[in-house]
Structure formats: structure tokens, C-alpha cells
Biopython code that builds the backbone (N, CA, C, O; Angstrom):
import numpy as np
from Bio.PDB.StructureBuilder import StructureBuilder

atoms = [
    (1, "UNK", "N", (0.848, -1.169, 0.000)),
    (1, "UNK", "CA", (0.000, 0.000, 0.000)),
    (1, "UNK", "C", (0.899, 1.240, 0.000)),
    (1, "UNK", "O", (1.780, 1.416, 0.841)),
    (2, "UNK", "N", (0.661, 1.959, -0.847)),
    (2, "UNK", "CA", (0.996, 3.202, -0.961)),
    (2, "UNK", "C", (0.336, 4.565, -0.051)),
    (2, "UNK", "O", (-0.887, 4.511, 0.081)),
    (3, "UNK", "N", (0.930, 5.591, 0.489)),
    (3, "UNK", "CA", (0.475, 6.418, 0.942)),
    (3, "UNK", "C", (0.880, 7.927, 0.639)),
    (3, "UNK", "O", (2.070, 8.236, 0.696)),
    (4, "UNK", "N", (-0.003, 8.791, 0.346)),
    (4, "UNK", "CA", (0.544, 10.155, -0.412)),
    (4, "UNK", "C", (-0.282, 11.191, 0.563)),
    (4, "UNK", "O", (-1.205, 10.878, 1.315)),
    (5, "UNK", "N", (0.279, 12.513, 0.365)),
    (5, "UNK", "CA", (-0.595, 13.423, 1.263)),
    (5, "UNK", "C", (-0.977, 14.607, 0.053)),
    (5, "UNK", "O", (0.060, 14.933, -0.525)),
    (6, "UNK", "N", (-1.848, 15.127, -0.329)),
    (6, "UNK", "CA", (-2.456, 16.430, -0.745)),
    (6, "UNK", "C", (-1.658, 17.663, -0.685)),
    (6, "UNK", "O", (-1.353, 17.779, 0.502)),
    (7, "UNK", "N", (-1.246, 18.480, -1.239)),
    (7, "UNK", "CA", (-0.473, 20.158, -0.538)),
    (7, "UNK", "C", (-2.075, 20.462, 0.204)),
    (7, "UNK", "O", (-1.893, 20.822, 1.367)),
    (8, "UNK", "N", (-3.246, 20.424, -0.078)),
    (8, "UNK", "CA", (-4.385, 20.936, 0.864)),
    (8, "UNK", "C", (-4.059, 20.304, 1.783)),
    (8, "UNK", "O", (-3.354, 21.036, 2.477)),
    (9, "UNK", "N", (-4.184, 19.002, 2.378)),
    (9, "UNK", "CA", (-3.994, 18.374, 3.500)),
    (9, "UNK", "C", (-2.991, 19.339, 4.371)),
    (9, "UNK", "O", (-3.241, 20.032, 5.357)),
    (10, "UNK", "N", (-1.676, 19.120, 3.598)),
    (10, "UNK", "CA", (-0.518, 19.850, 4.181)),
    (10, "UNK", "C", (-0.684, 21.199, 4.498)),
    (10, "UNK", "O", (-0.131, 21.841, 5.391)),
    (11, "UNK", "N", (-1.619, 21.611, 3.554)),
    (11, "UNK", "CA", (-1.821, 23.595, 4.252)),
    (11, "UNK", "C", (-2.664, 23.688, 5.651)),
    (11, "UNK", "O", (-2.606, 24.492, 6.581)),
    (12, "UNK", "N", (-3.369, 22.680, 5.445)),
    (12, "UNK", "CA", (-4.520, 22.471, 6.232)),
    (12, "UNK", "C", (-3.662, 22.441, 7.719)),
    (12, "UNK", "O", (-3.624, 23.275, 8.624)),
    (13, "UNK", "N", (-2.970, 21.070, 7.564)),
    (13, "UNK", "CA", (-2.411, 20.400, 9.096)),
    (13, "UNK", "C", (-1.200, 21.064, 9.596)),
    (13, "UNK", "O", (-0.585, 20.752, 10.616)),
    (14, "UNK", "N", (-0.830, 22.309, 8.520)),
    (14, "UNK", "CA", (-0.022, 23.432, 9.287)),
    (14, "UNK", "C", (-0.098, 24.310, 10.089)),
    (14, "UNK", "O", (0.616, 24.823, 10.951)),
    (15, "UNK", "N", (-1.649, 24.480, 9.448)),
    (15, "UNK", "CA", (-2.154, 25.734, 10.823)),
    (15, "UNK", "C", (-2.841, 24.856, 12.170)),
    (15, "UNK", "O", (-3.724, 25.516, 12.718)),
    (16, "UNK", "N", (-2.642, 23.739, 12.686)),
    (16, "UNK", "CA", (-3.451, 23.382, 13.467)),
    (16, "UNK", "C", (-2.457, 23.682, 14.765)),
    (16, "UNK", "O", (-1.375, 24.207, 14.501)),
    (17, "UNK", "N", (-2.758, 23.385, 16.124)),
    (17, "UNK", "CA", (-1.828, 23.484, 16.732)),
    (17, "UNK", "C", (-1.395, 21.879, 17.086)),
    (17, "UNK", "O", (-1.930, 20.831, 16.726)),
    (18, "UNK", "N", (-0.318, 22.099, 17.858)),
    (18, "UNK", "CA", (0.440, 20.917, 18.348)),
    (18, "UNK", "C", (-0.368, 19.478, 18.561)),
    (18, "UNK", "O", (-0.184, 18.438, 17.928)),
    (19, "UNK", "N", (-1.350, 19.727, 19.674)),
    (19, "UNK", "CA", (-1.545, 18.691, 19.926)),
    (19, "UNK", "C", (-2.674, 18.423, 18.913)),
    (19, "UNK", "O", (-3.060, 17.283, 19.171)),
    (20, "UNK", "N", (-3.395, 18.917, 17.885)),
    (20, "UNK", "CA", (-4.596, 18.226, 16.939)),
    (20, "UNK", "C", (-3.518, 18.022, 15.682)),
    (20, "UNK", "O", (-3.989, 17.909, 14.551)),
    (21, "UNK", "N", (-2.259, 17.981, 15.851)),
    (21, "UNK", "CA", (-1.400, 17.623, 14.624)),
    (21, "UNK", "C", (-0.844, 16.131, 15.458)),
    (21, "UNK", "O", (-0.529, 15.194, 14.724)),
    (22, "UNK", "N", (-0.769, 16.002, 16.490)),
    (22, "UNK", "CA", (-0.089, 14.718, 17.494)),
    (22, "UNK", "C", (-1.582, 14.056, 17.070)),
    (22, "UNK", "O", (-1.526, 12.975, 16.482)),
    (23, "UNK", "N", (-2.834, 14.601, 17.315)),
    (23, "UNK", "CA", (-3.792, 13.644, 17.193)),
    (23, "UNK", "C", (-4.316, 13.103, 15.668)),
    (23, "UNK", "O", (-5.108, 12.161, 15.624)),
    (24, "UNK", "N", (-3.839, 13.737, 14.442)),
    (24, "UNK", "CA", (-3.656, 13.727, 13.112)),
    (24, "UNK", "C", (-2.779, 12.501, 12.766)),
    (24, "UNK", "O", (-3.096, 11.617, 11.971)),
    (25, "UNK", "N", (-1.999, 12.550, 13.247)),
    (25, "UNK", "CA", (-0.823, 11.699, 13.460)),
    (25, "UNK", "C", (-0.966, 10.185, 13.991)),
    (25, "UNK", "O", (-0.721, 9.117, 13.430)),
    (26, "UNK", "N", (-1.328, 10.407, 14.947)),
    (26, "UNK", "CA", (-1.891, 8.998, 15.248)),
    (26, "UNK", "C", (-2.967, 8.178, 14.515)),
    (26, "UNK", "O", (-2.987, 6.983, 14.221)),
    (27, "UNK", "N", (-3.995, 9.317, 14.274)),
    (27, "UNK", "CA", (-4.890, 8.753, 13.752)),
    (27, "UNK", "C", (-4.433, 7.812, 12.222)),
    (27, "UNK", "O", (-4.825, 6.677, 11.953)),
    (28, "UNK", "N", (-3.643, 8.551, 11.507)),
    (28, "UNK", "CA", (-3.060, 7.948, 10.655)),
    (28, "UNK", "C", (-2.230, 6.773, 10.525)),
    (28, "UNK", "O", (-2.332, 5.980, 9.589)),
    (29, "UNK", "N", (-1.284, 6.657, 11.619)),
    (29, "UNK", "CA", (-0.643, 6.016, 12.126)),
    (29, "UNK", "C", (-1.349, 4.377, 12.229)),
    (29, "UNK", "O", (-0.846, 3.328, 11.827)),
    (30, "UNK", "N", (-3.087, 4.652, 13.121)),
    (30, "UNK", "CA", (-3.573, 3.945, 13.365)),
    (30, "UNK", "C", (-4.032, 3.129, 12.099)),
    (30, "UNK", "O", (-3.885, 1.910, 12.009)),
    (31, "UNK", "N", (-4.621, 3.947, 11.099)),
    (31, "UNK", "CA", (-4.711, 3.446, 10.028)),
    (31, "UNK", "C", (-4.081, 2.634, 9.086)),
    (31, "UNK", "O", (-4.583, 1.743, 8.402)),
    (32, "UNK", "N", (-2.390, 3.218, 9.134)),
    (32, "UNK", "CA", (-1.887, 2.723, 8.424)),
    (32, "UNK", "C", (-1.253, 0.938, 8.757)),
    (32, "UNK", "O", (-0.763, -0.012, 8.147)),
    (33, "UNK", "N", (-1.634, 1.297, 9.996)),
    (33, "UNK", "CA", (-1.736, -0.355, 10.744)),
    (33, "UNK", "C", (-2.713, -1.014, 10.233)),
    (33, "UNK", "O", (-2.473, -1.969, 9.494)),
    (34, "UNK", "N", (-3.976, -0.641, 10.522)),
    (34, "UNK", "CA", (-4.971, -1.460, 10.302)),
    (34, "UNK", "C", (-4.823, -2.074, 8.477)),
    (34, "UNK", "O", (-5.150, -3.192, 8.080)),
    (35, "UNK", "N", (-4.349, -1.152, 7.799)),
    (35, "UNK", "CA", (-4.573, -1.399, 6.429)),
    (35, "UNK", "C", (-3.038, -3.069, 6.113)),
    (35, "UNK", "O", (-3.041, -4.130, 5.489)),
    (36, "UNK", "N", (-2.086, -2.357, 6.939)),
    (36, "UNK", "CA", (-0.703, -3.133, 6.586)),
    (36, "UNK", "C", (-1.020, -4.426, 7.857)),
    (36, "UNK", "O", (-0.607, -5.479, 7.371)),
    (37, "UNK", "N", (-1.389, -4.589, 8.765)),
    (37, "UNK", "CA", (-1.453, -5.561, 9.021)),
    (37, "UNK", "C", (-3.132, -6.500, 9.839)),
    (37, "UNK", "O", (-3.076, -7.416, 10.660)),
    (38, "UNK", "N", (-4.280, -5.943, 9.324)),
    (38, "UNK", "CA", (-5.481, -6.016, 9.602)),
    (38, "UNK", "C", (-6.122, -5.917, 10.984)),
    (38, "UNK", "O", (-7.310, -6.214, 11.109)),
    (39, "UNK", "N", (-5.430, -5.535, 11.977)),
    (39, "UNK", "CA", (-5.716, -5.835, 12.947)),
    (39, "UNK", "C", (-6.145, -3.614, 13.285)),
    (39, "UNK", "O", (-5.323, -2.732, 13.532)),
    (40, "UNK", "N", (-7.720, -3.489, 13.128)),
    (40, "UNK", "CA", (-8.355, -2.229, 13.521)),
    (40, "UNK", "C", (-8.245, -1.797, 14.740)),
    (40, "UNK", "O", (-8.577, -2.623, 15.590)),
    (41, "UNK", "N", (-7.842, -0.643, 15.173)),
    (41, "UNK", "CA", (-7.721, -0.035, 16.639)),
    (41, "UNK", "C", (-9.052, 0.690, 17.106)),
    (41, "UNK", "O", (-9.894, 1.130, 16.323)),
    (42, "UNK", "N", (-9.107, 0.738, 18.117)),
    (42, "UNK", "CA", (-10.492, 1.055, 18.708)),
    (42, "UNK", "C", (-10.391, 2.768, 18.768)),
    (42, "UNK", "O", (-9.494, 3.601, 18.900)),
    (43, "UNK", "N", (-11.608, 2.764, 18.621)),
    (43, "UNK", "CA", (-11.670, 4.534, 18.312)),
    (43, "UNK", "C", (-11.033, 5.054, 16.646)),
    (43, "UNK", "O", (-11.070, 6.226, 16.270)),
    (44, "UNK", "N", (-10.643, 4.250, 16.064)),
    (44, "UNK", "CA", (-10.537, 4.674, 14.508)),
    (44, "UNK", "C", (-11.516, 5.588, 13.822)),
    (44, "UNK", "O", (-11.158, 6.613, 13.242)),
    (45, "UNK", "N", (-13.006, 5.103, 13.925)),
    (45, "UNK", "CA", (-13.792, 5.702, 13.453)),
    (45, "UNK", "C", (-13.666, 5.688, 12.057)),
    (45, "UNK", "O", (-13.939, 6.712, 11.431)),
    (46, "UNK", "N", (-13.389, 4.937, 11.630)),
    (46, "UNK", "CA", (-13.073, 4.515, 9.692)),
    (46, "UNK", "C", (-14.487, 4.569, 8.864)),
    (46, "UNK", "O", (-15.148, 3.536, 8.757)),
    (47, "UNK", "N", (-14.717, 5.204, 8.563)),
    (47, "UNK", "CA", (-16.395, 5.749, 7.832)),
    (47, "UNK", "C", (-16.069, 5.249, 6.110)),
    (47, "UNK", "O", (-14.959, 5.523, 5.653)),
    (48, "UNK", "N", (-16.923, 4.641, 5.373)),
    (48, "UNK", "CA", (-17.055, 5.343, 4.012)),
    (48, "UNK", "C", (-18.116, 6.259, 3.644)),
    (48, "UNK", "O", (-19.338, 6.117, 3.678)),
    (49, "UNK", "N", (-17.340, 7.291, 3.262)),
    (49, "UNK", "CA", (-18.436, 8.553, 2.558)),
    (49, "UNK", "C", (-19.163, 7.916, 1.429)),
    (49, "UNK", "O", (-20.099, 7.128, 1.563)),
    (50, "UNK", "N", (-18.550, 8.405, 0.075)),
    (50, "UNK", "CA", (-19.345, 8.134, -1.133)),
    (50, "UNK", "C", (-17.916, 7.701, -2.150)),
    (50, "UNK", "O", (-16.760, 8.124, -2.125)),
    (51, "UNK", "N", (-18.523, 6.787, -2.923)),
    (51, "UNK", "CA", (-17.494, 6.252, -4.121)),
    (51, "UNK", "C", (-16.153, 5.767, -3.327)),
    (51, "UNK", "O", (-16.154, 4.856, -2.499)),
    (52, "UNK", "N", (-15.169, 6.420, -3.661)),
    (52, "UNK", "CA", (-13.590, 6.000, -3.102)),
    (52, "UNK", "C", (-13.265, 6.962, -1.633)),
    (52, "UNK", "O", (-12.091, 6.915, -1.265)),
    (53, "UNK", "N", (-13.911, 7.543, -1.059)),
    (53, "UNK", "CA", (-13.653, 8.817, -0.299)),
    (53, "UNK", "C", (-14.190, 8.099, 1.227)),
    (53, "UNK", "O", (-15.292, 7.621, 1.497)),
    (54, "UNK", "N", (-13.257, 8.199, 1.875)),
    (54, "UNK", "CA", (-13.252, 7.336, 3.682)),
    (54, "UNK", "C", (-12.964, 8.636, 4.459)),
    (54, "UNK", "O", (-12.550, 9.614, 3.837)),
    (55, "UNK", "N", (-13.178, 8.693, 5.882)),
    (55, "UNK", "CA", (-12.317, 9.471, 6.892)),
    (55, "UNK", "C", (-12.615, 8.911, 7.648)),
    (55, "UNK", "O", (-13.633, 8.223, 7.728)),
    (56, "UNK", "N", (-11.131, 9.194, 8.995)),
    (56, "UNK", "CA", (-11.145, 8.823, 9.974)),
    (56, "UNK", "C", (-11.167, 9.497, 11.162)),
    (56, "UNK", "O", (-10.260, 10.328, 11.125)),
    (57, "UNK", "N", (-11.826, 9.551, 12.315)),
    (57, "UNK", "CA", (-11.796, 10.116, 13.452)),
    (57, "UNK", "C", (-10.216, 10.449, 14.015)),
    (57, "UNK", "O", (-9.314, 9.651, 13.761)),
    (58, "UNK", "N", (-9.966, 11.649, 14.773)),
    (58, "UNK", "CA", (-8.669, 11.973, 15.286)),
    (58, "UNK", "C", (-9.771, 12.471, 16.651)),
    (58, "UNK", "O", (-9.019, 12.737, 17.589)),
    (59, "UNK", "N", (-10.526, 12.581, 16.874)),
    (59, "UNK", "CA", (-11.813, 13.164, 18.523)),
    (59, "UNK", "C", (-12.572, 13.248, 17.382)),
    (59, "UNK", "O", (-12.302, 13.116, 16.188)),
    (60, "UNK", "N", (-14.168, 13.643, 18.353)),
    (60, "UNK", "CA", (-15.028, 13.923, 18.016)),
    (60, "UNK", "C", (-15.666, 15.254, 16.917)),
    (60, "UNK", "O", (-16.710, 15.305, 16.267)),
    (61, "UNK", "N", (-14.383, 16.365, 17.083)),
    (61, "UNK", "CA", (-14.781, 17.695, 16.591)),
    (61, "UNK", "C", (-13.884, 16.975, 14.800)),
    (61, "UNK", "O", (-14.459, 16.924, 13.713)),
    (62, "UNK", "N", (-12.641, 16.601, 15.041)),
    (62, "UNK", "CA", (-11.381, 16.362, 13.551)),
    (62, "UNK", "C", (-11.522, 15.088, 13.055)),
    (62, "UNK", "O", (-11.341, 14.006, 13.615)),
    (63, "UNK", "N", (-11.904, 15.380, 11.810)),
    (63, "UNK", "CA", (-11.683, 14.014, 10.681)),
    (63, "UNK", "C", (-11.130, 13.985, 9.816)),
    (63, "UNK", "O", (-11.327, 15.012, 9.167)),
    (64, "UNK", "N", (-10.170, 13.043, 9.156)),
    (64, "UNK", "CA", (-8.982, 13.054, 8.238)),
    (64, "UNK", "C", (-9.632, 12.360, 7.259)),
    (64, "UNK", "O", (-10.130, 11.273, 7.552)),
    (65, "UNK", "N", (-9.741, 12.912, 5.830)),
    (65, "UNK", "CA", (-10.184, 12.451, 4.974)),
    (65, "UNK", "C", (-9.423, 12.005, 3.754)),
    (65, "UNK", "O", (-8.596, 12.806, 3.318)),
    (66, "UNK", "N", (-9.571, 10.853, 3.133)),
    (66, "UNK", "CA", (-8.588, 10.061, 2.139)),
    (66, "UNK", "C", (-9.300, 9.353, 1.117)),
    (66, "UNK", "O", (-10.483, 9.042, 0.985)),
    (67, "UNK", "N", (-8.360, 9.195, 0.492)),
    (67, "UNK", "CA", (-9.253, 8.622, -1.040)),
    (67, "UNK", "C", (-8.890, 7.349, -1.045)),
    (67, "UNK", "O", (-7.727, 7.322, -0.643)),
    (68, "UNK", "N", (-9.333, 6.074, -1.330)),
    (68, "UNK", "CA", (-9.087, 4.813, -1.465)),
    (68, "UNK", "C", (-9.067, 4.353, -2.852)),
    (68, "UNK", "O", (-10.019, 4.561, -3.603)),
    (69, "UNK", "N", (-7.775, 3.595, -3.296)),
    (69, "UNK", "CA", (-7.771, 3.169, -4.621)),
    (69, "UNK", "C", (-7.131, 1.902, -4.673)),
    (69, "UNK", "O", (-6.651, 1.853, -3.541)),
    (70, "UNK", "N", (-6.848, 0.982, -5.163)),
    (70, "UNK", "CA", (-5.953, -0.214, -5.203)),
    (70, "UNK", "C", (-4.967, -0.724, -4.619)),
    (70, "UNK", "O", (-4.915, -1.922, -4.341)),
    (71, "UNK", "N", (-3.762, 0.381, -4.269)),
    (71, "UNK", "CA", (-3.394, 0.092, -3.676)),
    (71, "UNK", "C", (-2.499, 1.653, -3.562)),
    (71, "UNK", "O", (-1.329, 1.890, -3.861)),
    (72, "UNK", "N", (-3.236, 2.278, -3.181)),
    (72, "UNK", "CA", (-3.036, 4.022, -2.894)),
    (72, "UNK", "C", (-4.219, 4.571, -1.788)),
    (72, "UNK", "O", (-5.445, 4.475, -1.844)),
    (73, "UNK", "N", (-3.287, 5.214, -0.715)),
    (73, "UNK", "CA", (-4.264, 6.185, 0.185)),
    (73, "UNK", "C", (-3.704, 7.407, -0.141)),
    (73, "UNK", "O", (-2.508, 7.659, 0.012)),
    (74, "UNK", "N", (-4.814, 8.443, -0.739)),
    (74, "UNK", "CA", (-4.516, 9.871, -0.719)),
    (74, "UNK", "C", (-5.155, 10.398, 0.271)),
    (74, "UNK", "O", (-6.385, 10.387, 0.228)),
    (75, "UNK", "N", (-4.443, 11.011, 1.447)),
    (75, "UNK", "CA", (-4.887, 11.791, 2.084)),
    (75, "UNK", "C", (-5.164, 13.389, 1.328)),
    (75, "UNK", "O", (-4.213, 14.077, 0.957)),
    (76, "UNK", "N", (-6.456, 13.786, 1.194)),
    (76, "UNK", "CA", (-7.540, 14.885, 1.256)),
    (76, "UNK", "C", (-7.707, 15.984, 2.062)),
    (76, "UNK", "O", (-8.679, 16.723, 1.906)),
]
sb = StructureBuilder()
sb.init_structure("model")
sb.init_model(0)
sb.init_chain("A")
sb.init_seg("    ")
for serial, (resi, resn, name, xyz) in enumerate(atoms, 1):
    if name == "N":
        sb.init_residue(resn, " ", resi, " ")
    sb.init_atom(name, np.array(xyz, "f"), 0.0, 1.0, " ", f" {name:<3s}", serial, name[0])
structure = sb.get_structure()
């Protein structure tokens, strides 16, 4: 699996502060587990929107959104 990030993503997760970029981070982190070795972490919050387009929970207020393709995650 491949993983890429957006320059939006990146403009985006620049202005956040410290700790909702630590919680960005993980959340991804978490993901990129679940995808590389199947085993889902609790509190992921892994949604599908519509067509190829997923996000995942980082709390209740931040969601990280990514595109799903074959064997590519674009983070959105």
C-alpha cells in the first residue's frame, strides 16, 4: 500500500496546533496499521463517505479524509 498526502492536507495540518497535529498523526498512524497488518484499533472511526472517499476520526470535533484506490491512500 501506498500512501501520499495532498499540498491541501498539508496547508490544512499546518495551521493546526500541536496537539490536533499529534492527534492527526496517530490517527493515521492507526490506520496505516490497520490497512498493513489487519488488525483495527479502537476509536478509529473509519467511515465510508461516497465512491472512493473514507475518513477517519482523530476526537469527536477532527476528521482526516482520504481517497481509497488499489493500492493508494490519498490523504484529502
Amino acid at each position: 500500500m501506498f500512501y501520499q498526502y495532498k499540498l491541501s492536507f498539508a496547508r490544512v495540518l499546518k495551521k493546526f496546533s500541536f496537539n490536533r497535529k499529534e492527534k492527526v498523526k496517530a490517527a493515521i498512524e492507526a490506520l496505516v496499521v490497520f490497512f498493513e497488518t489487519g488488525q483495527r484499533t479502537e476509536g478509529l472511526g473509519l467511515k465510508k463517505l461516497k465512491r472512493e472517499f473514507w475518513e477517519i476520526r482523530t476526537d469527536l470535533k477532527d476528521r482526516v479524509l482520504f481517497r481509497l484506490s488499489k493500492d493508494l491512500v490519498e490523504f484529502v
